[in-house]
VMD Tcl script that draws the C-alpha trace (Angstrom):
set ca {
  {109.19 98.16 123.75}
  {111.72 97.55 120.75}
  {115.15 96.48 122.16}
  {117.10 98.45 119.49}
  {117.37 102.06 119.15}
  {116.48 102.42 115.69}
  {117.74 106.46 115.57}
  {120.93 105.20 115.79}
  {121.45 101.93 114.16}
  {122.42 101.92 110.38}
  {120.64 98.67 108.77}
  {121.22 97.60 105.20}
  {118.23 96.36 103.46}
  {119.11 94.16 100.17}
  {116.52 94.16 98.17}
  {114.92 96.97 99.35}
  {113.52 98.42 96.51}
  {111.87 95.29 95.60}
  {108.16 94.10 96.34}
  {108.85 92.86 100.51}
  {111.44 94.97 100.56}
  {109.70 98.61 99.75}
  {107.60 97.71 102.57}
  {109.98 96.48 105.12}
  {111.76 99.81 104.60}
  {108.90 101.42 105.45}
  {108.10 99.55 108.56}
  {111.89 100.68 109.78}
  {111.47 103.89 109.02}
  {108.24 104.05 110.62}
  {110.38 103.25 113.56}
  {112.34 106.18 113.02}
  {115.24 104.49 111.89}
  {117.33 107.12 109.58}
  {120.17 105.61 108.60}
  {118.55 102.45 106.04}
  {120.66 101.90 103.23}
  {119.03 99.75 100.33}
  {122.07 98.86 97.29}
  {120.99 98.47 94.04}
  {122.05 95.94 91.53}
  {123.37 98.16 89.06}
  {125.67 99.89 92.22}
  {126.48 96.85 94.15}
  {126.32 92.83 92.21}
  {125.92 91.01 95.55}
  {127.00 88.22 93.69}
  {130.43 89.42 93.27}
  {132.40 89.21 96.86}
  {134.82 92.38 96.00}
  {131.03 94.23 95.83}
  {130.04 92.86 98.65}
  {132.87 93.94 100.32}
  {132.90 97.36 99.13}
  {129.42 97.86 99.92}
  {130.21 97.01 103.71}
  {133.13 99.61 103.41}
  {130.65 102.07 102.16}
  {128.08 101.21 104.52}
  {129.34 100.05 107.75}
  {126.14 98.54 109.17}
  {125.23 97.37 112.24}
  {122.42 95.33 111.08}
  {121.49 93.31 107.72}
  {118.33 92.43 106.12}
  {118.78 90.32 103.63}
  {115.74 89.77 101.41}
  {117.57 89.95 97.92}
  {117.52 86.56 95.69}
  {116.58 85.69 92.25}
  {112.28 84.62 92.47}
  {109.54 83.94 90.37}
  {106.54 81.64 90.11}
  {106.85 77.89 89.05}
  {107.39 78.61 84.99}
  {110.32 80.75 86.30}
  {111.64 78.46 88.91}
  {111.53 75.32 85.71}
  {113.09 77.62 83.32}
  {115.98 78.99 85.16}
  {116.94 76.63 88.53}
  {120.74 77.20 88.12}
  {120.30 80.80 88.18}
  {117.83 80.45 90.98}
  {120.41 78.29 92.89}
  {123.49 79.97 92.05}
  {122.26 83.81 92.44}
  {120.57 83.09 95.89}
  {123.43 81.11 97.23}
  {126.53 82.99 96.52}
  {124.54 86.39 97.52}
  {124.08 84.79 101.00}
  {126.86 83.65 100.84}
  {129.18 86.18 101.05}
  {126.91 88.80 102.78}
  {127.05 86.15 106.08}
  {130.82 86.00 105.96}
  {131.68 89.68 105.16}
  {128.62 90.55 108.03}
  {131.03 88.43 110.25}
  {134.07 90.05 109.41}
  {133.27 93.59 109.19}
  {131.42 93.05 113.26}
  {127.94 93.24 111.57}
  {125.93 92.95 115.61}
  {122.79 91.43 113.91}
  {122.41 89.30 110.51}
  {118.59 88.78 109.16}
  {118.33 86.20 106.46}
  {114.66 86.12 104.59}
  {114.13 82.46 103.43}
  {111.46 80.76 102.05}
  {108.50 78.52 102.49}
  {109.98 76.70 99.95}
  {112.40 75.23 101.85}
  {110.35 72.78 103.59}
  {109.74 69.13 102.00}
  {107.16 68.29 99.75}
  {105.14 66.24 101.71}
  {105.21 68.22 105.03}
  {102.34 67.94 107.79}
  {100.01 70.78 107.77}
  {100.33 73.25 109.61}
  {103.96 73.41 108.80}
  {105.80 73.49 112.03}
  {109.60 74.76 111.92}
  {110.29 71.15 113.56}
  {110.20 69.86 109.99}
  {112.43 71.90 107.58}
  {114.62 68.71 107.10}
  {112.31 65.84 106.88}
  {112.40 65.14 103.58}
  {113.13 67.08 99.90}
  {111.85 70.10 98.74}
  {108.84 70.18 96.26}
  {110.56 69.58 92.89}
  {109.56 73.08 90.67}
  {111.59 75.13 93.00}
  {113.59 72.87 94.83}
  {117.03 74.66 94.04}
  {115.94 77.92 95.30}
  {114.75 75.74 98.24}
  {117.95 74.44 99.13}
  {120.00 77.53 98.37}
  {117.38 78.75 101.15}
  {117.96 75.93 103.30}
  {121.95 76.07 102.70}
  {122.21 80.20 103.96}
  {120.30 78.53 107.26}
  {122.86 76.27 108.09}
  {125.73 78.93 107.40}
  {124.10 81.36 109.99}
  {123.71 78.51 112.33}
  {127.65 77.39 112.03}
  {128.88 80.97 112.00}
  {126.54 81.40 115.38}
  {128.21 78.14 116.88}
  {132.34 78.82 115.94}
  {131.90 82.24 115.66}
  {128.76 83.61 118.19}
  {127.83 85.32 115.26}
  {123.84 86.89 115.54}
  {122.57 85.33 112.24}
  {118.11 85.01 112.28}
  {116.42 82.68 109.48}
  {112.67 83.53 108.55}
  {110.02 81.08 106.71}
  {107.99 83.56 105.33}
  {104.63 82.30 103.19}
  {103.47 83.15 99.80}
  {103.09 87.06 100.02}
  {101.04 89.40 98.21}
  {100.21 92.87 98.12}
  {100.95 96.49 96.18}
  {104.35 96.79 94.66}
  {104.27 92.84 93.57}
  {105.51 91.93 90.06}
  {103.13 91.42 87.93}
  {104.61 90.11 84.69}
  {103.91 87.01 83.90}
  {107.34 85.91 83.09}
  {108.14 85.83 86.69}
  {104.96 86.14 88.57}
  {103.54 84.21 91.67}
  {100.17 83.01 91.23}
  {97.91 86.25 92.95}
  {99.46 88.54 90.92}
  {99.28 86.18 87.56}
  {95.46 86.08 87.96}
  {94.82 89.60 88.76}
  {96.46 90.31 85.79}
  {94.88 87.59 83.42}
  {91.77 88.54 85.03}
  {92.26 92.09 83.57}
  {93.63 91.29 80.15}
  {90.42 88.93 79.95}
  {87.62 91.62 80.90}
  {89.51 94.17 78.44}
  {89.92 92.10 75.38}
  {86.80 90.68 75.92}
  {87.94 87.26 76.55}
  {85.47 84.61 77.98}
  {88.17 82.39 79.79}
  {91.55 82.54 81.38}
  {93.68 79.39 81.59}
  {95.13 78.44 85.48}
  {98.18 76.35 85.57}
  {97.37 72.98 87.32}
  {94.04 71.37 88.80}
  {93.16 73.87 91.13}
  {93.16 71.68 93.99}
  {96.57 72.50 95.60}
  {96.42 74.81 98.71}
  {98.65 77.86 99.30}
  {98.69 80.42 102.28}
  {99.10 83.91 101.77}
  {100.51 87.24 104.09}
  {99.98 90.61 103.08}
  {103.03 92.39 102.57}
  {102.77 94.76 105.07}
  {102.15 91.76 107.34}
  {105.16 90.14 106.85}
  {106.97 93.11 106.06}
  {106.25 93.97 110.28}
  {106.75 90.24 111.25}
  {110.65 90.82 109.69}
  {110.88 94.08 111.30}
  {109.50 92.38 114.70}
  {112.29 89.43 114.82}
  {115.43 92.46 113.75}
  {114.02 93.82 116.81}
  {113.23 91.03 119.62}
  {114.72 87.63 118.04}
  {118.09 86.01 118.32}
  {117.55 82.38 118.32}
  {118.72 79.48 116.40}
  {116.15 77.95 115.50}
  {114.75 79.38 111.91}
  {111.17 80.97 112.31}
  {107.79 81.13 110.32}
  {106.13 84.30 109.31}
  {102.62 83.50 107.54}
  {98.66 84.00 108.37}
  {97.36 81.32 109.14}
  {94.96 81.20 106.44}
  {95.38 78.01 103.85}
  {92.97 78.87 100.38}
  {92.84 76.18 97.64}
  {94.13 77.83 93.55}
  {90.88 76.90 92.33}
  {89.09 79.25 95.59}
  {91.53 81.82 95.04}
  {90.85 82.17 90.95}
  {87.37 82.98 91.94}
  {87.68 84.98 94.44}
  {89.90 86.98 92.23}
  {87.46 87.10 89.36}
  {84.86 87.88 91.39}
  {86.86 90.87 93.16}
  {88.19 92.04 89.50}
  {84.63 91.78 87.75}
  {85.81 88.90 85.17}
  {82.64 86.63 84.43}
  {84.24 84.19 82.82}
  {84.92 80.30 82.77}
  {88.59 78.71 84.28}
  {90.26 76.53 82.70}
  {92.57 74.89 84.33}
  {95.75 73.31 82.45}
  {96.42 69.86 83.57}
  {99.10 69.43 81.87}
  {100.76 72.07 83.78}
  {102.51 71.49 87.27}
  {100.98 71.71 90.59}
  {103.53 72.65 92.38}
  {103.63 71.54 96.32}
  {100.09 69.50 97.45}
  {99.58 72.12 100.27}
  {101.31 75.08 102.42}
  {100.12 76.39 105.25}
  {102.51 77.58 108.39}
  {102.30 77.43 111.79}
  {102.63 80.40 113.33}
  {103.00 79.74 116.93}
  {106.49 80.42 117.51}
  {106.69 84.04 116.04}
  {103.75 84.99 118.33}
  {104.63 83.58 121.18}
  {109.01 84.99 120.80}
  {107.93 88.09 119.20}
  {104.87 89.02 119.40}
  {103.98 88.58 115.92}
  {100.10 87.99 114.19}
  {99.30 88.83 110.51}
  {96.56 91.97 111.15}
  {95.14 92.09 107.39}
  {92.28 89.81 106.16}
  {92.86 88.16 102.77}
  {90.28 89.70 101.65}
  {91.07 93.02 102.44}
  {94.99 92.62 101.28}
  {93.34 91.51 97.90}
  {91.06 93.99 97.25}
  {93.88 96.37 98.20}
  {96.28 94.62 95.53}
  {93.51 94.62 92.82}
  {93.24 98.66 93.73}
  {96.76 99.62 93.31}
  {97.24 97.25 90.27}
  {94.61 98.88 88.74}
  {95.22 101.92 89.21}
  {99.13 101.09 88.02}
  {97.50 99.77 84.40}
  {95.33 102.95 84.11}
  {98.70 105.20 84.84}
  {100.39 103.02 82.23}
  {97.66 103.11 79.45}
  {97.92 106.84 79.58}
  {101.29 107.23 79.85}
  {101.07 105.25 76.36}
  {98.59 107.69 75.09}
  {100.39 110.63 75.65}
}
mol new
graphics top color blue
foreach p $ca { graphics top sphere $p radius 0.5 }
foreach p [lrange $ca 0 end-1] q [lrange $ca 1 end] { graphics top cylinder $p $q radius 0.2 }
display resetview
């Protein structure tokens, strides 16, 4: 039984019209919430507190969801980590203290499994997000993360402000980005996968050995997990939202060539970064304060990705022919 009345309540979702957030949307309205409000960058620079503010006088919301921040894969995170640090802190930032002044009753922030150190015990437990540094590649969005955690925590503590941080995993799924300037690594090798089979390619280069593990949610998943802690969580204590399910790169590259049809060999560039040795979350705590499980089977999510991305590139090609 949801402990909100969603008819009533007027949530903002940043970054709503992005990959997580198209389908966190939907999980709200599902709930028969009417009144979600999603700003768009070229309305609202939520790095900019005057926007900020004005979009809480326009708004007036009695819940946040804050999922906006500047992402990408590893190349991304290398290329541009003082935009990654900057653009997710101040965002945060001011959204936390304007959601306190304005009387905002319930603050979600979305952070990252990227917060946690390098070297972490696996499964993760929540227990240790601060022993040690975060893996290098993406280390300032990590602690930009890690910094909008300990503002909700000291605005709960001087203020009894109801601010919620969530560890999401890796997530995948329909809507994701798939250019490889700023890609994670399912979507990358869906789309190199495709690229191969159609230009006839006989490999596809993987950044990397292949041996590092990752754990992946379905968006939907995690999309509901969100939508579960707005609704039933108002702890401290920051919370992880994953599957369960820990795949190696060099597992998931077949499995996605296999799925997509490309017969190919890997090749995987060692001269390339890793990235963190292994992620995998434990998900104890979400099921047992909020009744939270992730429902789809990676292998169902990924054939469901590979449909809709396919179907995306055959709109595209024929948009291009006409």
């Amino acid at each position: 039984m949801a402990s909100i009345d969603w008819s009533t309540h007027r949530v903002v979702v940043t970054g709503g019209a992005g990959f997580l957030g198209q389908h966190v949307v939907n999980a709200l309205q599902k709930r028969g919430c009417a009144h979600v409000f999603v700003p768009r960058s070229h309305e609202y620079d939520l790095r900019q507190l005057d926007q900020v503010i004005r979009l809480y006088n326009d708004t007036r919301p009695d819940m946040v969801i804050h999922l906006a921040a500047l992402v990408g894969g590893i190349g991304a995170n290398q290329q541009r980590p003082a935009e990654f640090f900057h653009d997710t802190l101040l965002m945060g930032v001011h959204l936390i203290e304007q959601g306190y002044q304005t009387g905002v009753k319930k603050f979600v922030t979305i952070g990252t499994v990227c917060e946690y150190p390098k070297i972490t015990p696996v499964p993760f437990q929540e227990t240790d997000l601060w022993n040690g540094y975060p893996e290098e590649t993406n280390a300032p969005y990590g602690i930009a993360k890690r910094a909008l955690l300990v503002q909700g925590q000291a605005y709960r503590q001087q203020y009894g402000f109801n601010s919620i941080h969530l560890l999401p995993t890796n997530l995948y799924g329909p809507f994701d980005n798939f250019d490889p300037a700023a890609s994670h690594v399912i979507p990358a090798l869906i789309r190199k996968c495709f690229e191969a089979k159609e230009n006839g390619a006989t490999e596809i280069v993987i950044w990397g050995d292949g041996t590092p593990t990752r754990e992946f949610i379905y968006a939907e998943d995690g999309a509901e997990g969100i939508v579960l802690a707005a609704e039933h969580y108002n702890g401290v204590e920051p919370i992880n939202i994953g599957s369960g399910l820990e795949i190696s790169i060099r597992d998931l590259a077949l499995l996605i060539a296999r799925e997509t049809g490309f017969e190919g060999h890997m090749v995987f560039d060692t001269t390339k970064p890793n990235g963190q040795p292994r992620r995998c979350l434990d998900t104890s705590q979400a099921a047992q304060l909020f009744g939270f499980r992730a429902q789809t089977s990676f292998e169902e999510g990924l054939r469901a990705t590979i449909a809709w991305y396919r179907q995306e590139r055959l709109r595209d090609q024929e948009l291009a022919l006409s």
